[in-house]
C-alpha positions as CSV (number, residue, x, y, z in Angstrom):
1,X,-156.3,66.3,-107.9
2,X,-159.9,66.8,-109.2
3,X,-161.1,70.9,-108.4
4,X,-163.1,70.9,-105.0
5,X,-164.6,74.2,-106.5
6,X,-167.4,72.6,-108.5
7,X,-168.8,70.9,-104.8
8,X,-168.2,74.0,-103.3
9,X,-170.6,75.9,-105.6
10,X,-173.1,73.5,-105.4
11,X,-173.0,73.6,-101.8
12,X,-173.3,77.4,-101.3
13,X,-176.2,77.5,-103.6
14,X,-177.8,75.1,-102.1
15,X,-177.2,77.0,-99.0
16,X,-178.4,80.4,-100.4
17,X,-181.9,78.5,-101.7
18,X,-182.8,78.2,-98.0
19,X,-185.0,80.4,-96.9
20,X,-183.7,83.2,-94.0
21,X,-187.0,82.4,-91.8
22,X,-185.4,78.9,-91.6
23,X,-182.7,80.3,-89.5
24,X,-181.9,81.0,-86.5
25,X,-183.7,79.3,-83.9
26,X,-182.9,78.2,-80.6
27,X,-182.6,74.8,-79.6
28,X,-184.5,73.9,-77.0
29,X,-182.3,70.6,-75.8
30,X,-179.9,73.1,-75.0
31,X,-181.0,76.8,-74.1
32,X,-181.6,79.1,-71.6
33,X,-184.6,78.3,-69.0
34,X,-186.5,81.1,-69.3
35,X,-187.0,80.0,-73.0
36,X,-189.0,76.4,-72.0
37,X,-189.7,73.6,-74.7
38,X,-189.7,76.3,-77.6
39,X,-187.8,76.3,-80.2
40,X,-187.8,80.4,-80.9
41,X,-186.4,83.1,-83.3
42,X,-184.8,85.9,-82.7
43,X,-184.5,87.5,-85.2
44,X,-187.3,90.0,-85.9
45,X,-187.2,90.3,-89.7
46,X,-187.2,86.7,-90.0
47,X,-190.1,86.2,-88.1
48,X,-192.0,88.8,-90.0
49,X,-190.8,86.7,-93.1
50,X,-192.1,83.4,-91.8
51,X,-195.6,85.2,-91.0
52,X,-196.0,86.4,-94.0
53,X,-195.0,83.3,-95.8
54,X,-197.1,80.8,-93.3
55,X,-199.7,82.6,-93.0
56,X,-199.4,82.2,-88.9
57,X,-199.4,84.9,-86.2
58,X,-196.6,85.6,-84.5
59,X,-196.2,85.4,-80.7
60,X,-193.6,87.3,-79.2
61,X,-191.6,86.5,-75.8
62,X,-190.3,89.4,-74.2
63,X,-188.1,87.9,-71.8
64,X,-185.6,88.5,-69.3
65,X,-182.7,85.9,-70.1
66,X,-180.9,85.0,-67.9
67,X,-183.7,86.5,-65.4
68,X,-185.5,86.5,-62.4
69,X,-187.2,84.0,-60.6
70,X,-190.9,84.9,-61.9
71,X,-188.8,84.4,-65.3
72,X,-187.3,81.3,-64.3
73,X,-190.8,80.0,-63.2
74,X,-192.7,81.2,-67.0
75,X,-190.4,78.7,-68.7
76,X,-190.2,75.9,-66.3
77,X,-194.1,75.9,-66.4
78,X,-196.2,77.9,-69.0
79,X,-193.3,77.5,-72.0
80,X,-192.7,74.4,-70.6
81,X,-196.2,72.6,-70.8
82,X,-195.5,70.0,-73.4
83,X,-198.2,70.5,-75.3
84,X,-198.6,74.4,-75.5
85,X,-195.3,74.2,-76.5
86,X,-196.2,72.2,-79.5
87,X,-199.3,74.4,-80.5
88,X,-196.5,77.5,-79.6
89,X,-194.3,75.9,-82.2
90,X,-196.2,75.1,-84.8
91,X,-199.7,77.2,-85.0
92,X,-197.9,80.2,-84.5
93,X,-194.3,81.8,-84.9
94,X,-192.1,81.9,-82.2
95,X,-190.1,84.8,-81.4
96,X,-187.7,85.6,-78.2
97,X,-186.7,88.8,-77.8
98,X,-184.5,89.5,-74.5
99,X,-185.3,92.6,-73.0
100,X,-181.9,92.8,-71.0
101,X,-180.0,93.0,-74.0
102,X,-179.2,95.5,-76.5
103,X,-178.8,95.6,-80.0
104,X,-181.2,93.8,-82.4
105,X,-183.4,92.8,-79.0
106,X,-183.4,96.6,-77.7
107,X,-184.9,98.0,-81.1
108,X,-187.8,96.3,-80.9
109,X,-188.6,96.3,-77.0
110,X,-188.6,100.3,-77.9
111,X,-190.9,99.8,-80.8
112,X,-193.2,97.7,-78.6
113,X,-192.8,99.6,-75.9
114,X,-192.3,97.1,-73.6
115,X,-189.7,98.1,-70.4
116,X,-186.1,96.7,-70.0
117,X,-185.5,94.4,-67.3
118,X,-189.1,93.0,-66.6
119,X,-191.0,90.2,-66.3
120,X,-192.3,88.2,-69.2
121,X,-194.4,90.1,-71.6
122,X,-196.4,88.5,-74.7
123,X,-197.5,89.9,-77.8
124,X,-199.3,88.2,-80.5
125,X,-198.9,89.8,-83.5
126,X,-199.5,89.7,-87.6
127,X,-197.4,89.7,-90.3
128,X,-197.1,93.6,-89.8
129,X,-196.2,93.1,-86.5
130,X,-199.6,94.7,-85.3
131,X,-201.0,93.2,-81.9
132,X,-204.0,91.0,-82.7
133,X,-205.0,90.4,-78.6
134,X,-204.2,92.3,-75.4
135,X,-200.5,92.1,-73.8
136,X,-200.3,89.3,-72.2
137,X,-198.7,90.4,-68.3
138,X,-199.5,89.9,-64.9
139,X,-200.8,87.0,-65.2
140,X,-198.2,84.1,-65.3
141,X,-200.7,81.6,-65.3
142,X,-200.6,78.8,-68.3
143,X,-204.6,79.3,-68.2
144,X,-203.9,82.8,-69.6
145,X,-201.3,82.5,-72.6
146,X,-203.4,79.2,-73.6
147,X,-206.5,82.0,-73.7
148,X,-204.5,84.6,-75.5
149,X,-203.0,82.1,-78.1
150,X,-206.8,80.8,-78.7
151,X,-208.2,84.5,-79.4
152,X,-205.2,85.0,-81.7
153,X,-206.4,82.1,-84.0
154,X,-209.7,83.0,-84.1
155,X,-208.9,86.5,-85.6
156,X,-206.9,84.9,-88.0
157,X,-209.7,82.2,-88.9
158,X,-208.2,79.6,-88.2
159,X,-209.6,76.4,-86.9
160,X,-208.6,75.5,-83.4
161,X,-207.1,71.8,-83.4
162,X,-208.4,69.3,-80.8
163,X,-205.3,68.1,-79.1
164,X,-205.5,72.3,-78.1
165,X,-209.3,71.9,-77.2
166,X,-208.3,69.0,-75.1
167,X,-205.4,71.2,-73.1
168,X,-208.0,74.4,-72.8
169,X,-210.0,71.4,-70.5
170,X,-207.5,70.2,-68.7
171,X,-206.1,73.4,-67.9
172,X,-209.4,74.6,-66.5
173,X,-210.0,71.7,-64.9
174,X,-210.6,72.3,-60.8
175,X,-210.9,69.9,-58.2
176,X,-213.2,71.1,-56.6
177,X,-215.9,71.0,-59.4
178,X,-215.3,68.0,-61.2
179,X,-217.6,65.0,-59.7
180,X,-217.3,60.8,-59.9
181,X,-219.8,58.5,-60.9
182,X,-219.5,54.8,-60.6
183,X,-221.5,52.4,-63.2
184,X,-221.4,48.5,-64.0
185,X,-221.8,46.9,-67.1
186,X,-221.3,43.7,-69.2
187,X,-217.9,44.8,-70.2
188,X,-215.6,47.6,-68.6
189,X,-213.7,47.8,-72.2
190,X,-217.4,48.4,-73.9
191,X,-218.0,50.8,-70.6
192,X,-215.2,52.9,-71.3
193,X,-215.2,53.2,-74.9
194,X,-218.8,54.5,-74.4
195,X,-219.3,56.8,-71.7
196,X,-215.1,58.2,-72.5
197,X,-217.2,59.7,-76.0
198,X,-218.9,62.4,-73.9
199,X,-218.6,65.8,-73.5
200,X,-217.5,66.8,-70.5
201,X,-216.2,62.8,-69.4
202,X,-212.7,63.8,-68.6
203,X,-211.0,60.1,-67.4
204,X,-212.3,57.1,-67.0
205,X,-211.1,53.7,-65.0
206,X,-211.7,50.2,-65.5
207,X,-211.8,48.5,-62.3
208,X,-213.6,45.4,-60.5
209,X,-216.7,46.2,-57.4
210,X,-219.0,43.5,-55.5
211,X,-217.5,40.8,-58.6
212,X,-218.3,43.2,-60.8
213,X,-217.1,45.2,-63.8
214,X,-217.1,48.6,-63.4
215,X,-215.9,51.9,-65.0
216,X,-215.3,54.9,-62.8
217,X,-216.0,58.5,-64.6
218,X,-214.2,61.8,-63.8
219,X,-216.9,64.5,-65.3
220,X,-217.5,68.1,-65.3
221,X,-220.7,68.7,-64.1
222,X,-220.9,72.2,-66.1
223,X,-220.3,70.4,-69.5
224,X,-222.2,67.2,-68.9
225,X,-224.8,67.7,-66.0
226,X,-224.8,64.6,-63.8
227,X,-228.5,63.7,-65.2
228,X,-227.6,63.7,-68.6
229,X,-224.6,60.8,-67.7
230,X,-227.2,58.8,-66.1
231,X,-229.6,59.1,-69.0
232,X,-226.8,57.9,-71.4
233,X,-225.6,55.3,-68.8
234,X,-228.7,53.7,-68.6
235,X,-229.7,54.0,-72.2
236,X,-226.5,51.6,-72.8
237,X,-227.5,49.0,-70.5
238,X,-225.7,50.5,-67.6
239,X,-226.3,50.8,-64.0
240,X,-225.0,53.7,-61.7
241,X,-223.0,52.1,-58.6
242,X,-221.7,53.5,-55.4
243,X,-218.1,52.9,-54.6
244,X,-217.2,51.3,-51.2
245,X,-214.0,49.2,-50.5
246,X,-214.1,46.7,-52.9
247,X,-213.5,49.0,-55.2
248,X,-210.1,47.6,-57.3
249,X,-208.8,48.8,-60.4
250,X,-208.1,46.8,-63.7
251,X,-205.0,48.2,-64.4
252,X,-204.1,45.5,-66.5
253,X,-207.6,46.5,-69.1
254,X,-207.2,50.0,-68.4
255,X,-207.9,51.9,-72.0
256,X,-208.1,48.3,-73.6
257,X,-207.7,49.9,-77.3
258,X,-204.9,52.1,-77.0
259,X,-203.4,48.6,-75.2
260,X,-204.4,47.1,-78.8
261,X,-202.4,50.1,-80.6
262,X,-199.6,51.9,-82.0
263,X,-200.7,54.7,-79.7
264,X,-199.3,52.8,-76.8
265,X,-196.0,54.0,-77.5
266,X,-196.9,57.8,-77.1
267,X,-196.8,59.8,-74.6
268,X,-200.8,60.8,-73.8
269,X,-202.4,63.2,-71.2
270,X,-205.0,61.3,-69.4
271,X,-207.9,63.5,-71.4
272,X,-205.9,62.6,-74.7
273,X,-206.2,58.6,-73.4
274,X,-209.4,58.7,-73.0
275,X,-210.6,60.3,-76.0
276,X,-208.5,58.1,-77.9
277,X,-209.4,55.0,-76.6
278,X,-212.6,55.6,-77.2
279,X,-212.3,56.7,-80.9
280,X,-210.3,53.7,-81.2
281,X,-213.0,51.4,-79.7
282,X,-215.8,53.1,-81.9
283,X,-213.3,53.0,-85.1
284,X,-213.6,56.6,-85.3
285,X,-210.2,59.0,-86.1
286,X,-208.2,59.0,-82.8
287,X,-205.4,61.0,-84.8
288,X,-207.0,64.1,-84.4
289,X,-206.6,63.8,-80.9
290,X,-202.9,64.6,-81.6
291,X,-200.7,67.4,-81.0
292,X,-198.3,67.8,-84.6
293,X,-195.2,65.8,-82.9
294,X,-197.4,63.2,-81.7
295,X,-198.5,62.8,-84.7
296,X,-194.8,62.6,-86.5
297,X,-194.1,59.7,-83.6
298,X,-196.6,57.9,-84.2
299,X,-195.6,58.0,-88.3
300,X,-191.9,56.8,-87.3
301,X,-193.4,54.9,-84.2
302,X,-191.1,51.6,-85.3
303,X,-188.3,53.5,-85.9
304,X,-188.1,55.3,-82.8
305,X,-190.7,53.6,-80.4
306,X,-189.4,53.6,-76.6
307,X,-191.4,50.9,-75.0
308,X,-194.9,51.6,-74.0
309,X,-195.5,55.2,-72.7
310,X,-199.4,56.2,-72.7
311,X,-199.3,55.3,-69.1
312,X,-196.5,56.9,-67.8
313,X,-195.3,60.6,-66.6
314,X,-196.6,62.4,-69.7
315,X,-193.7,64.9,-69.5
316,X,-190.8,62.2,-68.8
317,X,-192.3,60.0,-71.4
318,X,-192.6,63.2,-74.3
319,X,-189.0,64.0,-73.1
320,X,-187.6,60.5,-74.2
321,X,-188.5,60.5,-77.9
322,X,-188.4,64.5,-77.9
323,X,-184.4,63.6,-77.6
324,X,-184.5,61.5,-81.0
């Protein structure tokens, strides 16, 4: 029998050559719900390590696991926004430490500070593990880690990435603010491509009124006053409508690009679809529209494609080729 020793060898250097901030992290298809979508550290050294090395600050969940309901809630909505969890992942390093616990996780709640047994807490620290933004507690809102995790790039230069400036509008988006406007055209797919490349233009909707085409806008009045859309409507040869009960969407041309795409197979928010459909439609770069594991489907899109998604439940469809 030849010596196994030789594989052996190999294998364990191979095994020592990878790096310790490679380690440890949770798993995320398979971990406590306090924890969300993120996959996280725990180890504190380690995530000093991969700071240092990435050049990325570090944010730091101080969390009761298992925990209370206010816990229960952080990670079934804040850590559990698809998206944030993405940006959480890979903008920053991810660190858990559990503050009902002792050991590893007790020795640096004391050196923080932070109390045992409470609700979340998060830091967002540098590579010395010095704070770089205010604590982040009391408010459990995802409005308010979203901010946080913002201010903490800034400081550390670096440039905020539009699938993030897409989730800053969405989250701040409020009902009672936004405002519809109706317009006819030539050509809803033309309609949408143009009016969906405007600040502040948060959906649009291709649908049929009176026999004729028509594209419905969801604005923000604050980002794109209502006279400013009508200047750039009309300037493009189109002509503001009210709605009345012929309205009928056009489900079937509804963001006619993406339709004509790869990026029918992701999984989109509604401000990423239109965005996208109009970048497509005016041959512009829709990829940087994309969060980084959007971006990785889309690469292996044949490989792992699971029927058309854009249109569907943006969690439920991220879910399904989050489990390849």
């Amino acid at each position: 029998m030849k010596p196994f020793l030789p594989f052996f060898t190999t294998f364990f250097v191979l095994w020592l050559a990878i790096p310790s901030w490679a380690q440890q992290r949770t798993n995320p298809k398979n971990q406590y719900e306090e924890l969300g979508k993120v996959s996280w550290y725990r180890n504190y050294e380690e995530a000093l390590s991969a700071s240092k090395k990435t050049k990325k600050p570090i944010l730091i969940l101080f969390q009761e696991v298992p925990g209370c309901s206010t816990c229960k809630n952080y990670g079934n909505q804040v850590l559990s926004n698809r998206l944030l969890a993405d940006a959480i992942e890979n903008e920053f390093i991810p660190l858990a430490i559990f503050n009902n616990k002792g050991g590893k996780d007790r020795e640096v709640l004391q050196n923080y500070g932070e109390p045992s047994w409470n609700n979340p807490v998060v830091r967002i620290v540098n590579e010395k593990g010095e704070n770089l933004v205010s604590r982040v507690s009391g408010n459990y809102s995802t409005k308010r880690l979203y901010n946080a995790m913002i201010e903490a790039l800034q400081i550390y230069l670096k440039e905020i990435p539009e699938y993030l400036e897409l989730l800053g509008k969405e989250l701040s988006m409020n009902t009672n603010t936004t405002k519809e406007a109706y317009f006819s055209m030539y050509c809803f797919w033309t309609g949408e491509k143009q009016l969906g490349s405007q600040e502040g233009v948060l959906e649009t909707e291709a649908a049929y009124m009176n026999g004729q085409e028509v594209v419905k806008v969801l604005f923000n009045p604050e980002e794109l006053p209502e006279k400013q859309l009508l200047q750039f409507a009309k300037a493009n040869g189109m002509n503001p409508k009210s709605k009345n009960t012929s309205y009928s969407p056009a489900s079937n041309d509804e963001d006619y690009f993406i339709q004509h795409s790869q990026f029918k197979y992701l999984p989109l928010t509604q401000l990423q679809r239109t965005k996208i459909n109009s970048a497509l439609g005016r041959h512009e770069n829709a990829k940087r529209f994309l969060s980084p594991s959007q971006k990785k489907w889309l690469e292996q899109i044949q490989s792992i494609q699971k029927g058309i998604l854009f249109n569907k439940n943006f969690n439920t469809a991220w879910d399904k080729l989050a489990l390849k």
